[in-house]
Backbone as CSV, one residue per row, in Angstrom:
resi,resn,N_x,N_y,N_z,CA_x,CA_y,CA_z,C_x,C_y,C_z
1,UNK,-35.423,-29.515,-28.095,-34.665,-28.304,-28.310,-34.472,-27.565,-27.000
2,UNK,-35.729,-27.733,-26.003,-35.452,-26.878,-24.650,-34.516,-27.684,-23.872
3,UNK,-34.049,-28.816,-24.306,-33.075,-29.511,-23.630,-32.097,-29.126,-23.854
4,UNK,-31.467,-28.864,-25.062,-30.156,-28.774,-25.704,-29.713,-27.168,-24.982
5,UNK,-31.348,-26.345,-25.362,-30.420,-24.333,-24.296,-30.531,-24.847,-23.071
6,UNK,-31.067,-25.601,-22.203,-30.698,-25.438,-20.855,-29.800,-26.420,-20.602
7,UNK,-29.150,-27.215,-21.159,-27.504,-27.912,-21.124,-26.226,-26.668,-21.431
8,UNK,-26.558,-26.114,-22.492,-25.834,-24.876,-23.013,-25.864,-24.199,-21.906
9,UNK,-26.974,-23.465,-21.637,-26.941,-22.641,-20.275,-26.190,-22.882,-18.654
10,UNK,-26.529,-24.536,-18.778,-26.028,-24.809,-17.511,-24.135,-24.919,-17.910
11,UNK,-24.069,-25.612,-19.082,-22.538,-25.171,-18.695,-21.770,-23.970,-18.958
12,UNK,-22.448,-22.993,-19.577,-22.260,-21.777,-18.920,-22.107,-21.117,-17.981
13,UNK,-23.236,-21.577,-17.476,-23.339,-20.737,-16.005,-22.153,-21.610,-15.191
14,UNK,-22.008,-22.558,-14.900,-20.805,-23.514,-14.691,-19.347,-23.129,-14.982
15,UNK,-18.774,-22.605,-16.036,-18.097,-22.159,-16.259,-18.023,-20.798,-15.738
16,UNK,-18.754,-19.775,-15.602,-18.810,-18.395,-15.059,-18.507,-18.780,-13.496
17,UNK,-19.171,-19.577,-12.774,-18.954,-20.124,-11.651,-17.768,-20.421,-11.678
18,UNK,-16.960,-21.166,-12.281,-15.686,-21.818,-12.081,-14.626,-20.892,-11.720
19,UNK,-14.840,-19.973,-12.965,-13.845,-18.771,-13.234,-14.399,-17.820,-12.183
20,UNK,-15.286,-17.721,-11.243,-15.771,-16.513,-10.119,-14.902,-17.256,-9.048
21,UNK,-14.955,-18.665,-8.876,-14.044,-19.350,-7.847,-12.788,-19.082,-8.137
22,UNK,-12.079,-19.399,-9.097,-10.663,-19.471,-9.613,-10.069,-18.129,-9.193
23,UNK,-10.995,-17.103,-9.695,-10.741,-15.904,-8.941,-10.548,-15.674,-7.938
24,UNK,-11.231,-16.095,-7.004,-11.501,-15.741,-5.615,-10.221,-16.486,-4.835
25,UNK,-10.184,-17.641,-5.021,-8.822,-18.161,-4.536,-7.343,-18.163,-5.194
26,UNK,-7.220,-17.425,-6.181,-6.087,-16.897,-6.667,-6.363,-15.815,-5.268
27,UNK,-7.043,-14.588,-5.218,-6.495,-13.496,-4.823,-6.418,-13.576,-3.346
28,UNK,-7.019,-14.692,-2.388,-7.126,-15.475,-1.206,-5.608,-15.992,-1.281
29,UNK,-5.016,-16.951,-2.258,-3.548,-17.554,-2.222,-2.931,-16.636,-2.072
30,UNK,-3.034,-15.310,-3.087,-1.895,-14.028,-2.892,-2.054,-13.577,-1.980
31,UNK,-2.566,-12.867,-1.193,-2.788,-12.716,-0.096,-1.657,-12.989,1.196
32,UNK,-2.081,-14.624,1.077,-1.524,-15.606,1.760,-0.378,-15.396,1.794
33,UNK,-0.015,-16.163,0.469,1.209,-16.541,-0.010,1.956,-15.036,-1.301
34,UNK,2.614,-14.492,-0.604,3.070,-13.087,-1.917,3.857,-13.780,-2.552
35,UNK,3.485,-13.437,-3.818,4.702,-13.706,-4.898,5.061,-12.529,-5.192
36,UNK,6.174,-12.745,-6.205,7.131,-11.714,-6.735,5.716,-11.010,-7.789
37,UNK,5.886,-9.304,-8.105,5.266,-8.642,-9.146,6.519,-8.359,-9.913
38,UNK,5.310,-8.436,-11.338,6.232,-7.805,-12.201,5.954,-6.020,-12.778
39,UNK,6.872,-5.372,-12.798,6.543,-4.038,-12.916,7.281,-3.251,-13.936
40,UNK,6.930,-2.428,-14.226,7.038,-2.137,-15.744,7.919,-0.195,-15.058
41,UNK,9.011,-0.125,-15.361,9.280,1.122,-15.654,9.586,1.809,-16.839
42,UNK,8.820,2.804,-16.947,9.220,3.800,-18.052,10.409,4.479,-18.639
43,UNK,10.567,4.843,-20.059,11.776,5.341,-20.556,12.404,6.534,-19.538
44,UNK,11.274,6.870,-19.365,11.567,8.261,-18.401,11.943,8.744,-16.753
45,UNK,12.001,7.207,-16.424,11.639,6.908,-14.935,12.830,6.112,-14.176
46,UNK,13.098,6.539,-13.009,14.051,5.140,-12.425,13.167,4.419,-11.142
47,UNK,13.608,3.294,-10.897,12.917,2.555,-9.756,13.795,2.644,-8.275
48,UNK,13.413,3.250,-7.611,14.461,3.042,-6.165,13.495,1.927,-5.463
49,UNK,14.381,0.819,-5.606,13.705,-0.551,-5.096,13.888,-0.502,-3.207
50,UNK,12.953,0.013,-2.055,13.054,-0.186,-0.758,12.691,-1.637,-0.406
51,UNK,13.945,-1.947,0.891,13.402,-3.289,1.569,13.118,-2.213,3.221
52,UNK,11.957,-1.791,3.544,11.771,-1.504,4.452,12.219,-0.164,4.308
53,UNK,13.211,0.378,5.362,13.141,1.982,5.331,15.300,1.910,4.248
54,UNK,15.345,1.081,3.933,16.787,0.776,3.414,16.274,1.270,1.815
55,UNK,17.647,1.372,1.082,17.552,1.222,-0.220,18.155,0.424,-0.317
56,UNK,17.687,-0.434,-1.579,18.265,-1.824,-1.911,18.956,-1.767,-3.169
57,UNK,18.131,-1.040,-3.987,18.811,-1.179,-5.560,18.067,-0.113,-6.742
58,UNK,18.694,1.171,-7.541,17.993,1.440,-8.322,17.904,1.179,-9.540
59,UNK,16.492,0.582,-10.324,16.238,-0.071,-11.360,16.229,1.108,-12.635
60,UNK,16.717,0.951,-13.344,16.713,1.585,-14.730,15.454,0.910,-15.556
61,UNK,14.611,1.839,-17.289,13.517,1.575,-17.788,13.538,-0.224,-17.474
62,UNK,12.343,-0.350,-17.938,12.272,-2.230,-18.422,11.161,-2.940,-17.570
63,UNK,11.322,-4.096,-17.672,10.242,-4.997,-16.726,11.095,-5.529,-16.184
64,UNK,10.207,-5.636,-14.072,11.646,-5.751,-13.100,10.578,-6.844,-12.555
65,UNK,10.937,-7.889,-11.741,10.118,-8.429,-10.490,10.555,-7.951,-9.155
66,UNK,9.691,-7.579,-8.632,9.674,-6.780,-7.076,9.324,-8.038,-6.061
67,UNK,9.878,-8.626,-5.165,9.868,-9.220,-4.436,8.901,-8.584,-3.356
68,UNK,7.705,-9.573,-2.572,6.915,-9.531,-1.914,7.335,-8.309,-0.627
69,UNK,8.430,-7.742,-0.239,9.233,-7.369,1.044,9.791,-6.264,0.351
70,UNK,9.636,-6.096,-0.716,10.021,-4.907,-1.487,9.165,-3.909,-1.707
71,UNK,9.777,-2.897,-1.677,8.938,-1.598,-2.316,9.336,-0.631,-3.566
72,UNK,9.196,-0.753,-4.766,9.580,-0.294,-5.796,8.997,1.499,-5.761
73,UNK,9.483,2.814,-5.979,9.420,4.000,-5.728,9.686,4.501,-6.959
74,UNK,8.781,4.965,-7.947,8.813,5.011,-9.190,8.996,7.146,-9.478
75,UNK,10.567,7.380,-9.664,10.767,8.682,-10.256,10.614,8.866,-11.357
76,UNK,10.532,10.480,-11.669,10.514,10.871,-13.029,11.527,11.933,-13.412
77,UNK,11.826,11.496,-14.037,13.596,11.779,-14.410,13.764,13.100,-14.957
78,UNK,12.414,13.831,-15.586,12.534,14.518,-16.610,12.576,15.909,-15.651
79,UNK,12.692,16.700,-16.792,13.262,17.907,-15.637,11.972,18.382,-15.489
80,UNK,11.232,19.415,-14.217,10.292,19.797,-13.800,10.319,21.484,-14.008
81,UNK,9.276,22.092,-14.026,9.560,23.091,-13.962,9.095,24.215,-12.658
82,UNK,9.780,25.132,-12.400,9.427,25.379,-10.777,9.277,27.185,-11.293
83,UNK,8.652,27.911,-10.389,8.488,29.072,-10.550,8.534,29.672,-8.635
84,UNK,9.349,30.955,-8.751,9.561,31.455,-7.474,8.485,33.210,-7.583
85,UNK,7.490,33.201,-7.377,6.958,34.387,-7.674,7.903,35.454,-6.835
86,UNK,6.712,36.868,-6.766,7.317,37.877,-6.684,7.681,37.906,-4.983
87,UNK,9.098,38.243,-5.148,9.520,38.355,-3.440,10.322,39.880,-3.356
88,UNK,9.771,40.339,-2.613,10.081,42.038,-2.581,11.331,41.830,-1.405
89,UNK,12.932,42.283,-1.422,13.739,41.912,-1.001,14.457,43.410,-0.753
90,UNK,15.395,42.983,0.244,15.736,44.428,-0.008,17.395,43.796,-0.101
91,UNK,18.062,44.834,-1.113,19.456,44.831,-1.443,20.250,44.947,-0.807
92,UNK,22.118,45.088,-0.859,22.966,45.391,0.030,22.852,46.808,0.412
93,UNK,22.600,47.646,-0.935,23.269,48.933,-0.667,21.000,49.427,0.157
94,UNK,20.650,48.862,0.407,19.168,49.785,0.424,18.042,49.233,0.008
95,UNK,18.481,49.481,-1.273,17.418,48.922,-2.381,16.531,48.533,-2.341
96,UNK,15.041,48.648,-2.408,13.966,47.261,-2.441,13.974,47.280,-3.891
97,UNK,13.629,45.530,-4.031,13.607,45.118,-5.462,12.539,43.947,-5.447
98,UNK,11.677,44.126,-6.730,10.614,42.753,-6.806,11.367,41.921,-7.651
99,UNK,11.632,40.335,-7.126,12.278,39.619,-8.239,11.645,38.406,-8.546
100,UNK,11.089,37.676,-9.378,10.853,36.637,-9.737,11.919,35.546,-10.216
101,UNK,11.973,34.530,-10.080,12.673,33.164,-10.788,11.941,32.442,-11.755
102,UNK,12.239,31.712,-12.456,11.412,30.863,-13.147,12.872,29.438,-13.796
103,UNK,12.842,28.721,-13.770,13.399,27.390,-14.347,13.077,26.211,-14.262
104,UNK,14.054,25.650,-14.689,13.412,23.778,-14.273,14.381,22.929,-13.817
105,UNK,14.047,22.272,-12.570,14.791,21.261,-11.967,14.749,19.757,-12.540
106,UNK,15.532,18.700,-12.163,15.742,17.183,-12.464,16.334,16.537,-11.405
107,UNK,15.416,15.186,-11.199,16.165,14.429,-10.189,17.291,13.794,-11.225
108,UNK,18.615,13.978,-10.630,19.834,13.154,-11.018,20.302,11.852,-9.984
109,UNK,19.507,12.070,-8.773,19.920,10.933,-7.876,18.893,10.313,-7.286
110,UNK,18.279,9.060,-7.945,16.942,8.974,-7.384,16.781,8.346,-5.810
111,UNK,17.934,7.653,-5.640,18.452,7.178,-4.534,17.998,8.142,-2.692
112,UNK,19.061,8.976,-3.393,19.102,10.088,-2.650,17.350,10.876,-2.301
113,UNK,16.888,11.179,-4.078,15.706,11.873,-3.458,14.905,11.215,-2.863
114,UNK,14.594,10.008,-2.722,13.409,9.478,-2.227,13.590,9.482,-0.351
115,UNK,15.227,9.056,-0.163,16.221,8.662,1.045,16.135,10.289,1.671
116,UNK,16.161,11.197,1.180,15.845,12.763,1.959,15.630,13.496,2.325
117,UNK,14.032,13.262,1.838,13.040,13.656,1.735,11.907,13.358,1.682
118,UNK,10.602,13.723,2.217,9.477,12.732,1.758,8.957,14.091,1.204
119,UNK,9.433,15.241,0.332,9.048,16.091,-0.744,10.327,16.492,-1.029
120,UNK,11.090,16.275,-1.984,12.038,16.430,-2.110,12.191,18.013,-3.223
121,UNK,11.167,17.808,-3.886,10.925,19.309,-4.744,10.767,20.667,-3.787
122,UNK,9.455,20.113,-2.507,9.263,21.582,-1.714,10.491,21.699,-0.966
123,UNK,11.258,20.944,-0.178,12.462,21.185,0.021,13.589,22.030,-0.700
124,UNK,13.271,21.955,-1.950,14.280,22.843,-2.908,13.983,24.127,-3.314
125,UNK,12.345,23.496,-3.084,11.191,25.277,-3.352,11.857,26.250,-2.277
126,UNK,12.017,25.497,-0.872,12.290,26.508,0.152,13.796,27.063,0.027
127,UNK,14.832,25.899,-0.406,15.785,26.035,0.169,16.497,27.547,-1.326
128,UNK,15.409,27.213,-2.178,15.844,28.317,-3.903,15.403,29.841,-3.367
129,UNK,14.184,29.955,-2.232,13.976,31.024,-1.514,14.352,31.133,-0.570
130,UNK,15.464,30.790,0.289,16.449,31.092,0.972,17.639,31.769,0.454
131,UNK,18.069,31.110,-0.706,19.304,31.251,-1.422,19.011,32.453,-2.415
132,UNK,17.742,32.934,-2.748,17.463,34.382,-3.303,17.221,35.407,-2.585
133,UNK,17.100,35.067,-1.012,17.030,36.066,-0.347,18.612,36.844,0.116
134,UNK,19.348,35.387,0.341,21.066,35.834,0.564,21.709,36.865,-0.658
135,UNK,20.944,35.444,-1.905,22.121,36.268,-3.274,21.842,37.811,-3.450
136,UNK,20.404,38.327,-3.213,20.377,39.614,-3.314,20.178,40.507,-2.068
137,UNK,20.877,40.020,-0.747,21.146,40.432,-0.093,22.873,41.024,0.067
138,UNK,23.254,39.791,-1.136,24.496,40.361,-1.527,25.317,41.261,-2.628
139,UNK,24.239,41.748,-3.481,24.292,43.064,-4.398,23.547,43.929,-3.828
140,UNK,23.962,45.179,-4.703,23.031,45.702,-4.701,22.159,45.969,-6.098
141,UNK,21.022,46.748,-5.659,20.243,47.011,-6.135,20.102,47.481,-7.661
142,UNK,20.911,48.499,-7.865,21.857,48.937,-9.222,21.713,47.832,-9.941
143,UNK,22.825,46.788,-9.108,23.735,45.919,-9.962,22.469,44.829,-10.854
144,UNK,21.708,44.352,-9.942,20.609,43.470,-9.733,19.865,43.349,-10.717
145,UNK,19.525,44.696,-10.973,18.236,45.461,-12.009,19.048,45.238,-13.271
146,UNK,20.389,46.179,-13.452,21.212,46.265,-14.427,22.085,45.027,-15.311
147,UNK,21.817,43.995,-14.234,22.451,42.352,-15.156,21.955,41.197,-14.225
148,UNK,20.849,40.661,-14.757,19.982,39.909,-14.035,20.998,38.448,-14.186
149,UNK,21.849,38.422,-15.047,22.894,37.082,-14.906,23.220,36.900,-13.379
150,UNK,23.481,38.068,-12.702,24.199,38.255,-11.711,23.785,36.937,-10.433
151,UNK,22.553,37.277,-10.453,21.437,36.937,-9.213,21.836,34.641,-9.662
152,UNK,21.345,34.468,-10.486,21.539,32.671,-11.247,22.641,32.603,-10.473
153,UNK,23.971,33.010,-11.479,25.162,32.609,-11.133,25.104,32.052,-9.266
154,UNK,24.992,33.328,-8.509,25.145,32.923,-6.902,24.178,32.374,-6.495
155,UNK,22.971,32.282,-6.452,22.075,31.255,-6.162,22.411,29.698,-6.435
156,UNK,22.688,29.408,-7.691,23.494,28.075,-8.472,24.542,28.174,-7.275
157,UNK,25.776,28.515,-6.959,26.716,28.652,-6.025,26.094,28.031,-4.529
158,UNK,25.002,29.157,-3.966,24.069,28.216,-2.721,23.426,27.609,-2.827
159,UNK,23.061,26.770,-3.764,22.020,25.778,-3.830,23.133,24.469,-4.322
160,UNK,24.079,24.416,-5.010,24.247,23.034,-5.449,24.599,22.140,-4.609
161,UNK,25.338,22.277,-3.401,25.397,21.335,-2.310,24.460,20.811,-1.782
162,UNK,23.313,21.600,-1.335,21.896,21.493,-0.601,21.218,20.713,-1.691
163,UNK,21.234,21.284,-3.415,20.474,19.967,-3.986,20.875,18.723,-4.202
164,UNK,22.500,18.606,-4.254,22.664,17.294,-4.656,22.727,16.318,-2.910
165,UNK,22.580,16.651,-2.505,22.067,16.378,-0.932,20.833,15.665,-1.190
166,UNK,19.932,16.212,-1.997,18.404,16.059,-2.074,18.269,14.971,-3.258
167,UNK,19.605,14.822,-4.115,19.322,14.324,-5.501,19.083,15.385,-6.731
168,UNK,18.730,16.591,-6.628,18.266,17.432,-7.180,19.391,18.267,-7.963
169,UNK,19.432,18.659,-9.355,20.151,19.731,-9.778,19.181,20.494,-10.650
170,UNK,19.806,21.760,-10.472,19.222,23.088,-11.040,19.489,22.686,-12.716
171,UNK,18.566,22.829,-13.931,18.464,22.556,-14.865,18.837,23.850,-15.516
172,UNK,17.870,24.697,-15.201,17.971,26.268,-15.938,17.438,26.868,-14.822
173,UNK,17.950,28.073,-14.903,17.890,29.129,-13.815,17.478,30.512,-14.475
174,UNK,16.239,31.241,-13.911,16.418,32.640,-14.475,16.200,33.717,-14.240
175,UNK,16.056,35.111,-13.811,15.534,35.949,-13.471,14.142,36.350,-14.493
176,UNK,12.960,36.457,-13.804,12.145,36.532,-14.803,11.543,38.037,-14.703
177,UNK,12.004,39.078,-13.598,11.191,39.902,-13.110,12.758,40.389,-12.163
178,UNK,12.727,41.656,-11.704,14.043,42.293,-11.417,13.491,43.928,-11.437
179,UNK,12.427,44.215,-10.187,12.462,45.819,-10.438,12.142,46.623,-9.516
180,UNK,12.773,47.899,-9.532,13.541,48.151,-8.539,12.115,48.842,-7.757
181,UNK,12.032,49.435,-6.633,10.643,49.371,-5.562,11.503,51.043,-4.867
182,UNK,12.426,51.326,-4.706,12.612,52.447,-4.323,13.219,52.077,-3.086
183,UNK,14.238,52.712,-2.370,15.410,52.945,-1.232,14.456,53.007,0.288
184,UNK,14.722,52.134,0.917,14.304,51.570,2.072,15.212,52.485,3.356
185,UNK,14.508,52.923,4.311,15.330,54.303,5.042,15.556,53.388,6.341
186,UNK,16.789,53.366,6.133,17.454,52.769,7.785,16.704,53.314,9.291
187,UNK,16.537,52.349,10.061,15.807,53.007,11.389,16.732,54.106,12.414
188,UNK,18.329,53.797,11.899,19.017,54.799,12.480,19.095,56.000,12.012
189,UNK,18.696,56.043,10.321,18.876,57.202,10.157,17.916,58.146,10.022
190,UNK,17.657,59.207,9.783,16.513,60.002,9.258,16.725,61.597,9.164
């Protein structure tokens, strides 16, 4: 009977051995020799397939093979949501005003975002607080407080070139905060 478990045992252990080798030189061959992967994108996702610093091709959901020289760059399609806290600004006519943003962005060009950026969101973070400093540099203060539509509309206006540049479009846009801080006194006058 002690014959029969240590035959059992040994080709066990034999087999565990086999399969520790088999292992080892599979991942030694890959190595070596790259083969194609296969890669899985999501409903939600596109693939911007790179050969080096080029774009080659963007893959829609599914299972793709990525060639060894390839680099598959996996987006997410869905819209994000971004928040611009409080930025104390001052108006055309005077005005200081605290205004907040709040909406949500989407890559529409995955091509583009990956090709423009190596952050293609903080790029838009900056370029949405640039474009709120102009838009309510171009009302005033009154107006600002009194129809917060105002402020979206022209921001949307300076930003859509700069995002689709990036791949990026504005999803929803909003004023979340709009209040007024009191009349800022010119250094000429007094």
């Amino acid at each position: 009977m002690s014959n029969a478990a240590d035959t059992a045992a040994g080709i066990v252990l034999t087999i565990v051995l086999a399969a520790i080798f088999a292992g080892t030189i599979y991942r030694l061959w890959s190595m070596i020799f790259s083969a194609p992967q296969r890669q899985k994108i999501l409903a939600y996702q596109s693939g911007v397939v790179l050969r080096g610093a080029s774009t080659e091709k963007v893959l829609g959901p599914g299972l793709h093979w990525i060639k060894p020289k390839q680099t598959l760059v996996l987006c997410d399609m869905r819209p994000r949501p971004f928040q611009v806290a409080q930025q104390e600004l001052i108006a055309a006519d005077g005005m200081a005003v605290r205004i907040s943003l709040g909406g949500e962005q989407r890559i529409v060009d995955a091509a583009a975002f990956v090709r423009e950026s190596s952050d293609g969101f903080g790029t838009f973070y900056l370029e949405l607080r640039q474009a709120l400093r102009i838009a309510v540099a171009d009302y005033g203060g009154d107006a600002i407080v009194a129809d917060t539509a105002v402020l979206p509309s022209r921001i949307r206006e300076l930003l859509v070139p700069r995002a689709a540049h990036l791949g990026l479009e504005i999803a929803s846009l909003d004023v979340s905060e709009a209040v007024p801080l009191g009349w800022v006194r010119q250094q000429g006058n007094r």
